[in-house]
C-alpha positions as CSV (number, residue, x, y, z in Angstrom):
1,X,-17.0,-15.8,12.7
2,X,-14.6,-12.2,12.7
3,X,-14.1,-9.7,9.8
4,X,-10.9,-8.7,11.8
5,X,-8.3,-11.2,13.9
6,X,-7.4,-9.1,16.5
7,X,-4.1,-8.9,18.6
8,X,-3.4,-6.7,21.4
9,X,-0.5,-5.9,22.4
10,X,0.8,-3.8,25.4
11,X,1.7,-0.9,22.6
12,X,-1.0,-1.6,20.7
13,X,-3.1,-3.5,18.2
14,X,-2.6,-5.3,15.0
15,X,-5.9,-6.2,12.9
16,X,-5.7,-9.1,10.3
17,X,-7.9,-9.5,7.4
18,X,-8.1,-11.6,4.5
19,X,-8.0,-9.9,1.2
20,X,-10.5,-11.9,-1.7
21,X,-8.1,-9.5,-4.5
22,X,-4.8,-11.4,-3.7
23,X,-5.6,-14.0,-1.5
24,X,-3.2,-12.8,1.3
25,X,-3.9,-11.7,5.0
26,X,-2.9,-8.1,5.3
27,X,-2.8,-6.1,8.7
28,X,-3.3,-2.7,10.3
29,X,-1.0,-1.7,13.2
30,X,-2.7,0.7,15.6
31,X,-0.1,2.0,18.0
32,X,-2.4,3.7,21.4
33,X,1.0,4.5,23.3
34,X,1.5,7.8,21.7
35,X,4.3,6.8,19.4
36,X,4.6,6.2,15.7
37,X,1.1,6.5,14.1
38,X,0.2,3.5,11.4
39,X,-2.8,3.7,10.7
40,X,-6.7,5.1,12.9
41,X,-8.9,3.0,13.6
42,X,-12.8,4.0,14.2
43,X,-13.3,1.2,16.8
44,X,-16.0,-0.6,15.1
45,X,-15.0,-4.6,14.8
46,X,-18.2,-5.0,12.0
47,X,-17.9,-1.7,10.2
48,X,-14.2,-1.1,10.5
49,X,-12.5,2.0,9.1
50,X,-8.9,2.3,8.8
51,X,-6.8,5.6,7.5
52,X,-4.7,5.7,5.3
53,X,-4.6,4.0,2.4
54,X,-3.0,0.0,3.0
55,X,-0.5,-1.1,0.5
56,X,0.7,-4.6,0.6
57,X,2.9,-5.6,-2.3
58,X,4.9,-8.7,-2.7
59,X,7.1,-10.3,-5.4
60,X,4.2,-10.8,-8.2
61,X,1.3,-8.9,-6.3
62,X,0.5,-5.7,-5.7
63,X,-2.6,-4.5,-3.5
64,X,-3.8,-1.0,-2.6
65,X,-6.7,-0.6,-1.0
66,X,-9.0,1.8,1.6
67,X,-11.3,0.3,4.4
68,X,-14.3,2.0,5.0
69,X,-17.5,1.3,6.9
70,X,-16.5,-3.0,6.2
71,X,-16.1,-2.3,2.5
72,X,-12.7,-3.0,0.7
73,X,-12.2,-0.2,-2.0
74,X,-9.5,-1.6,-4.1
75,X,-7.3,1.1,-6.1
76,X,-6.6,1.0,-9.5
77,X,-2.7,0.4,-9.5
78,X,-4.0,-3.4,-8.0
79,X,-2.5,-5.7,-9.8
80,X,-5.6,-8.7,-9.4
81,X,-9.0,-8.5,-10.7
82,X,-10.6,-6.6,-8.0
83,X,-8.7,-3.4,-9.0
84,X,-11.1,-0.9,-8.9
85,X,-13.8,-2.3,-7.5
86,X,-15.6,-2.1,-3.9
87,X,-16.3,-5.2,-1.9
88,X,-17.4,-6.3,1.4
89,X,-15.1,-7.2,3.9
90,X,-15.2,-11.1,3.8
91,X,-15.6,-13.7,7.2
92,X,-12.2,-14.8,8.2
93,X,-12.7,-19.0,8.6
């Protein structure tokens, strides 16, 4: 079992995780051709640390979060009951 679903792509990477706040996959893009930056990435599959800030917002949800050393540290503008709370990163099935 992965924290992180990984895709590589020739430009890059995207990293997909399942959120436990709002029950949707969000995902990192990681660009490593020298183009537009997204988001770092410290390397680390089990402790992953992305920067900046992710926010993911759909139609009734809104998610803001940080993702630091494998811990989820949900803002408090989240619209679901994690707001404002810290959480492990959870197994994706």
């Amino acid at each position: 079992m992965s924290k992180l679903v990984v895709r590589s792509l020739p430009w890059g990477s995207f990293y997909r995780f399942s959120c436990p706040g709002c029950k949707h996959d969000h995902v990192y893009t990681v660009r490593t051709d020298g183009k537009e930056v997204c988001w770092s990435f410290n390397g680390d599959l089990d402790h992953p640390t992305f920067s900046p800030s992710l926010l993911n917002t759909t139609e009734t949800t809104r998610c803001h979060l940080f993702l630091t050393d494998g811990k989820l540290q949900f803002l408090g503008d989240c619209t679901h009951h994690l707001a404002g709370q810290t959480v492990d990163l959870p197994y994706i099935d």
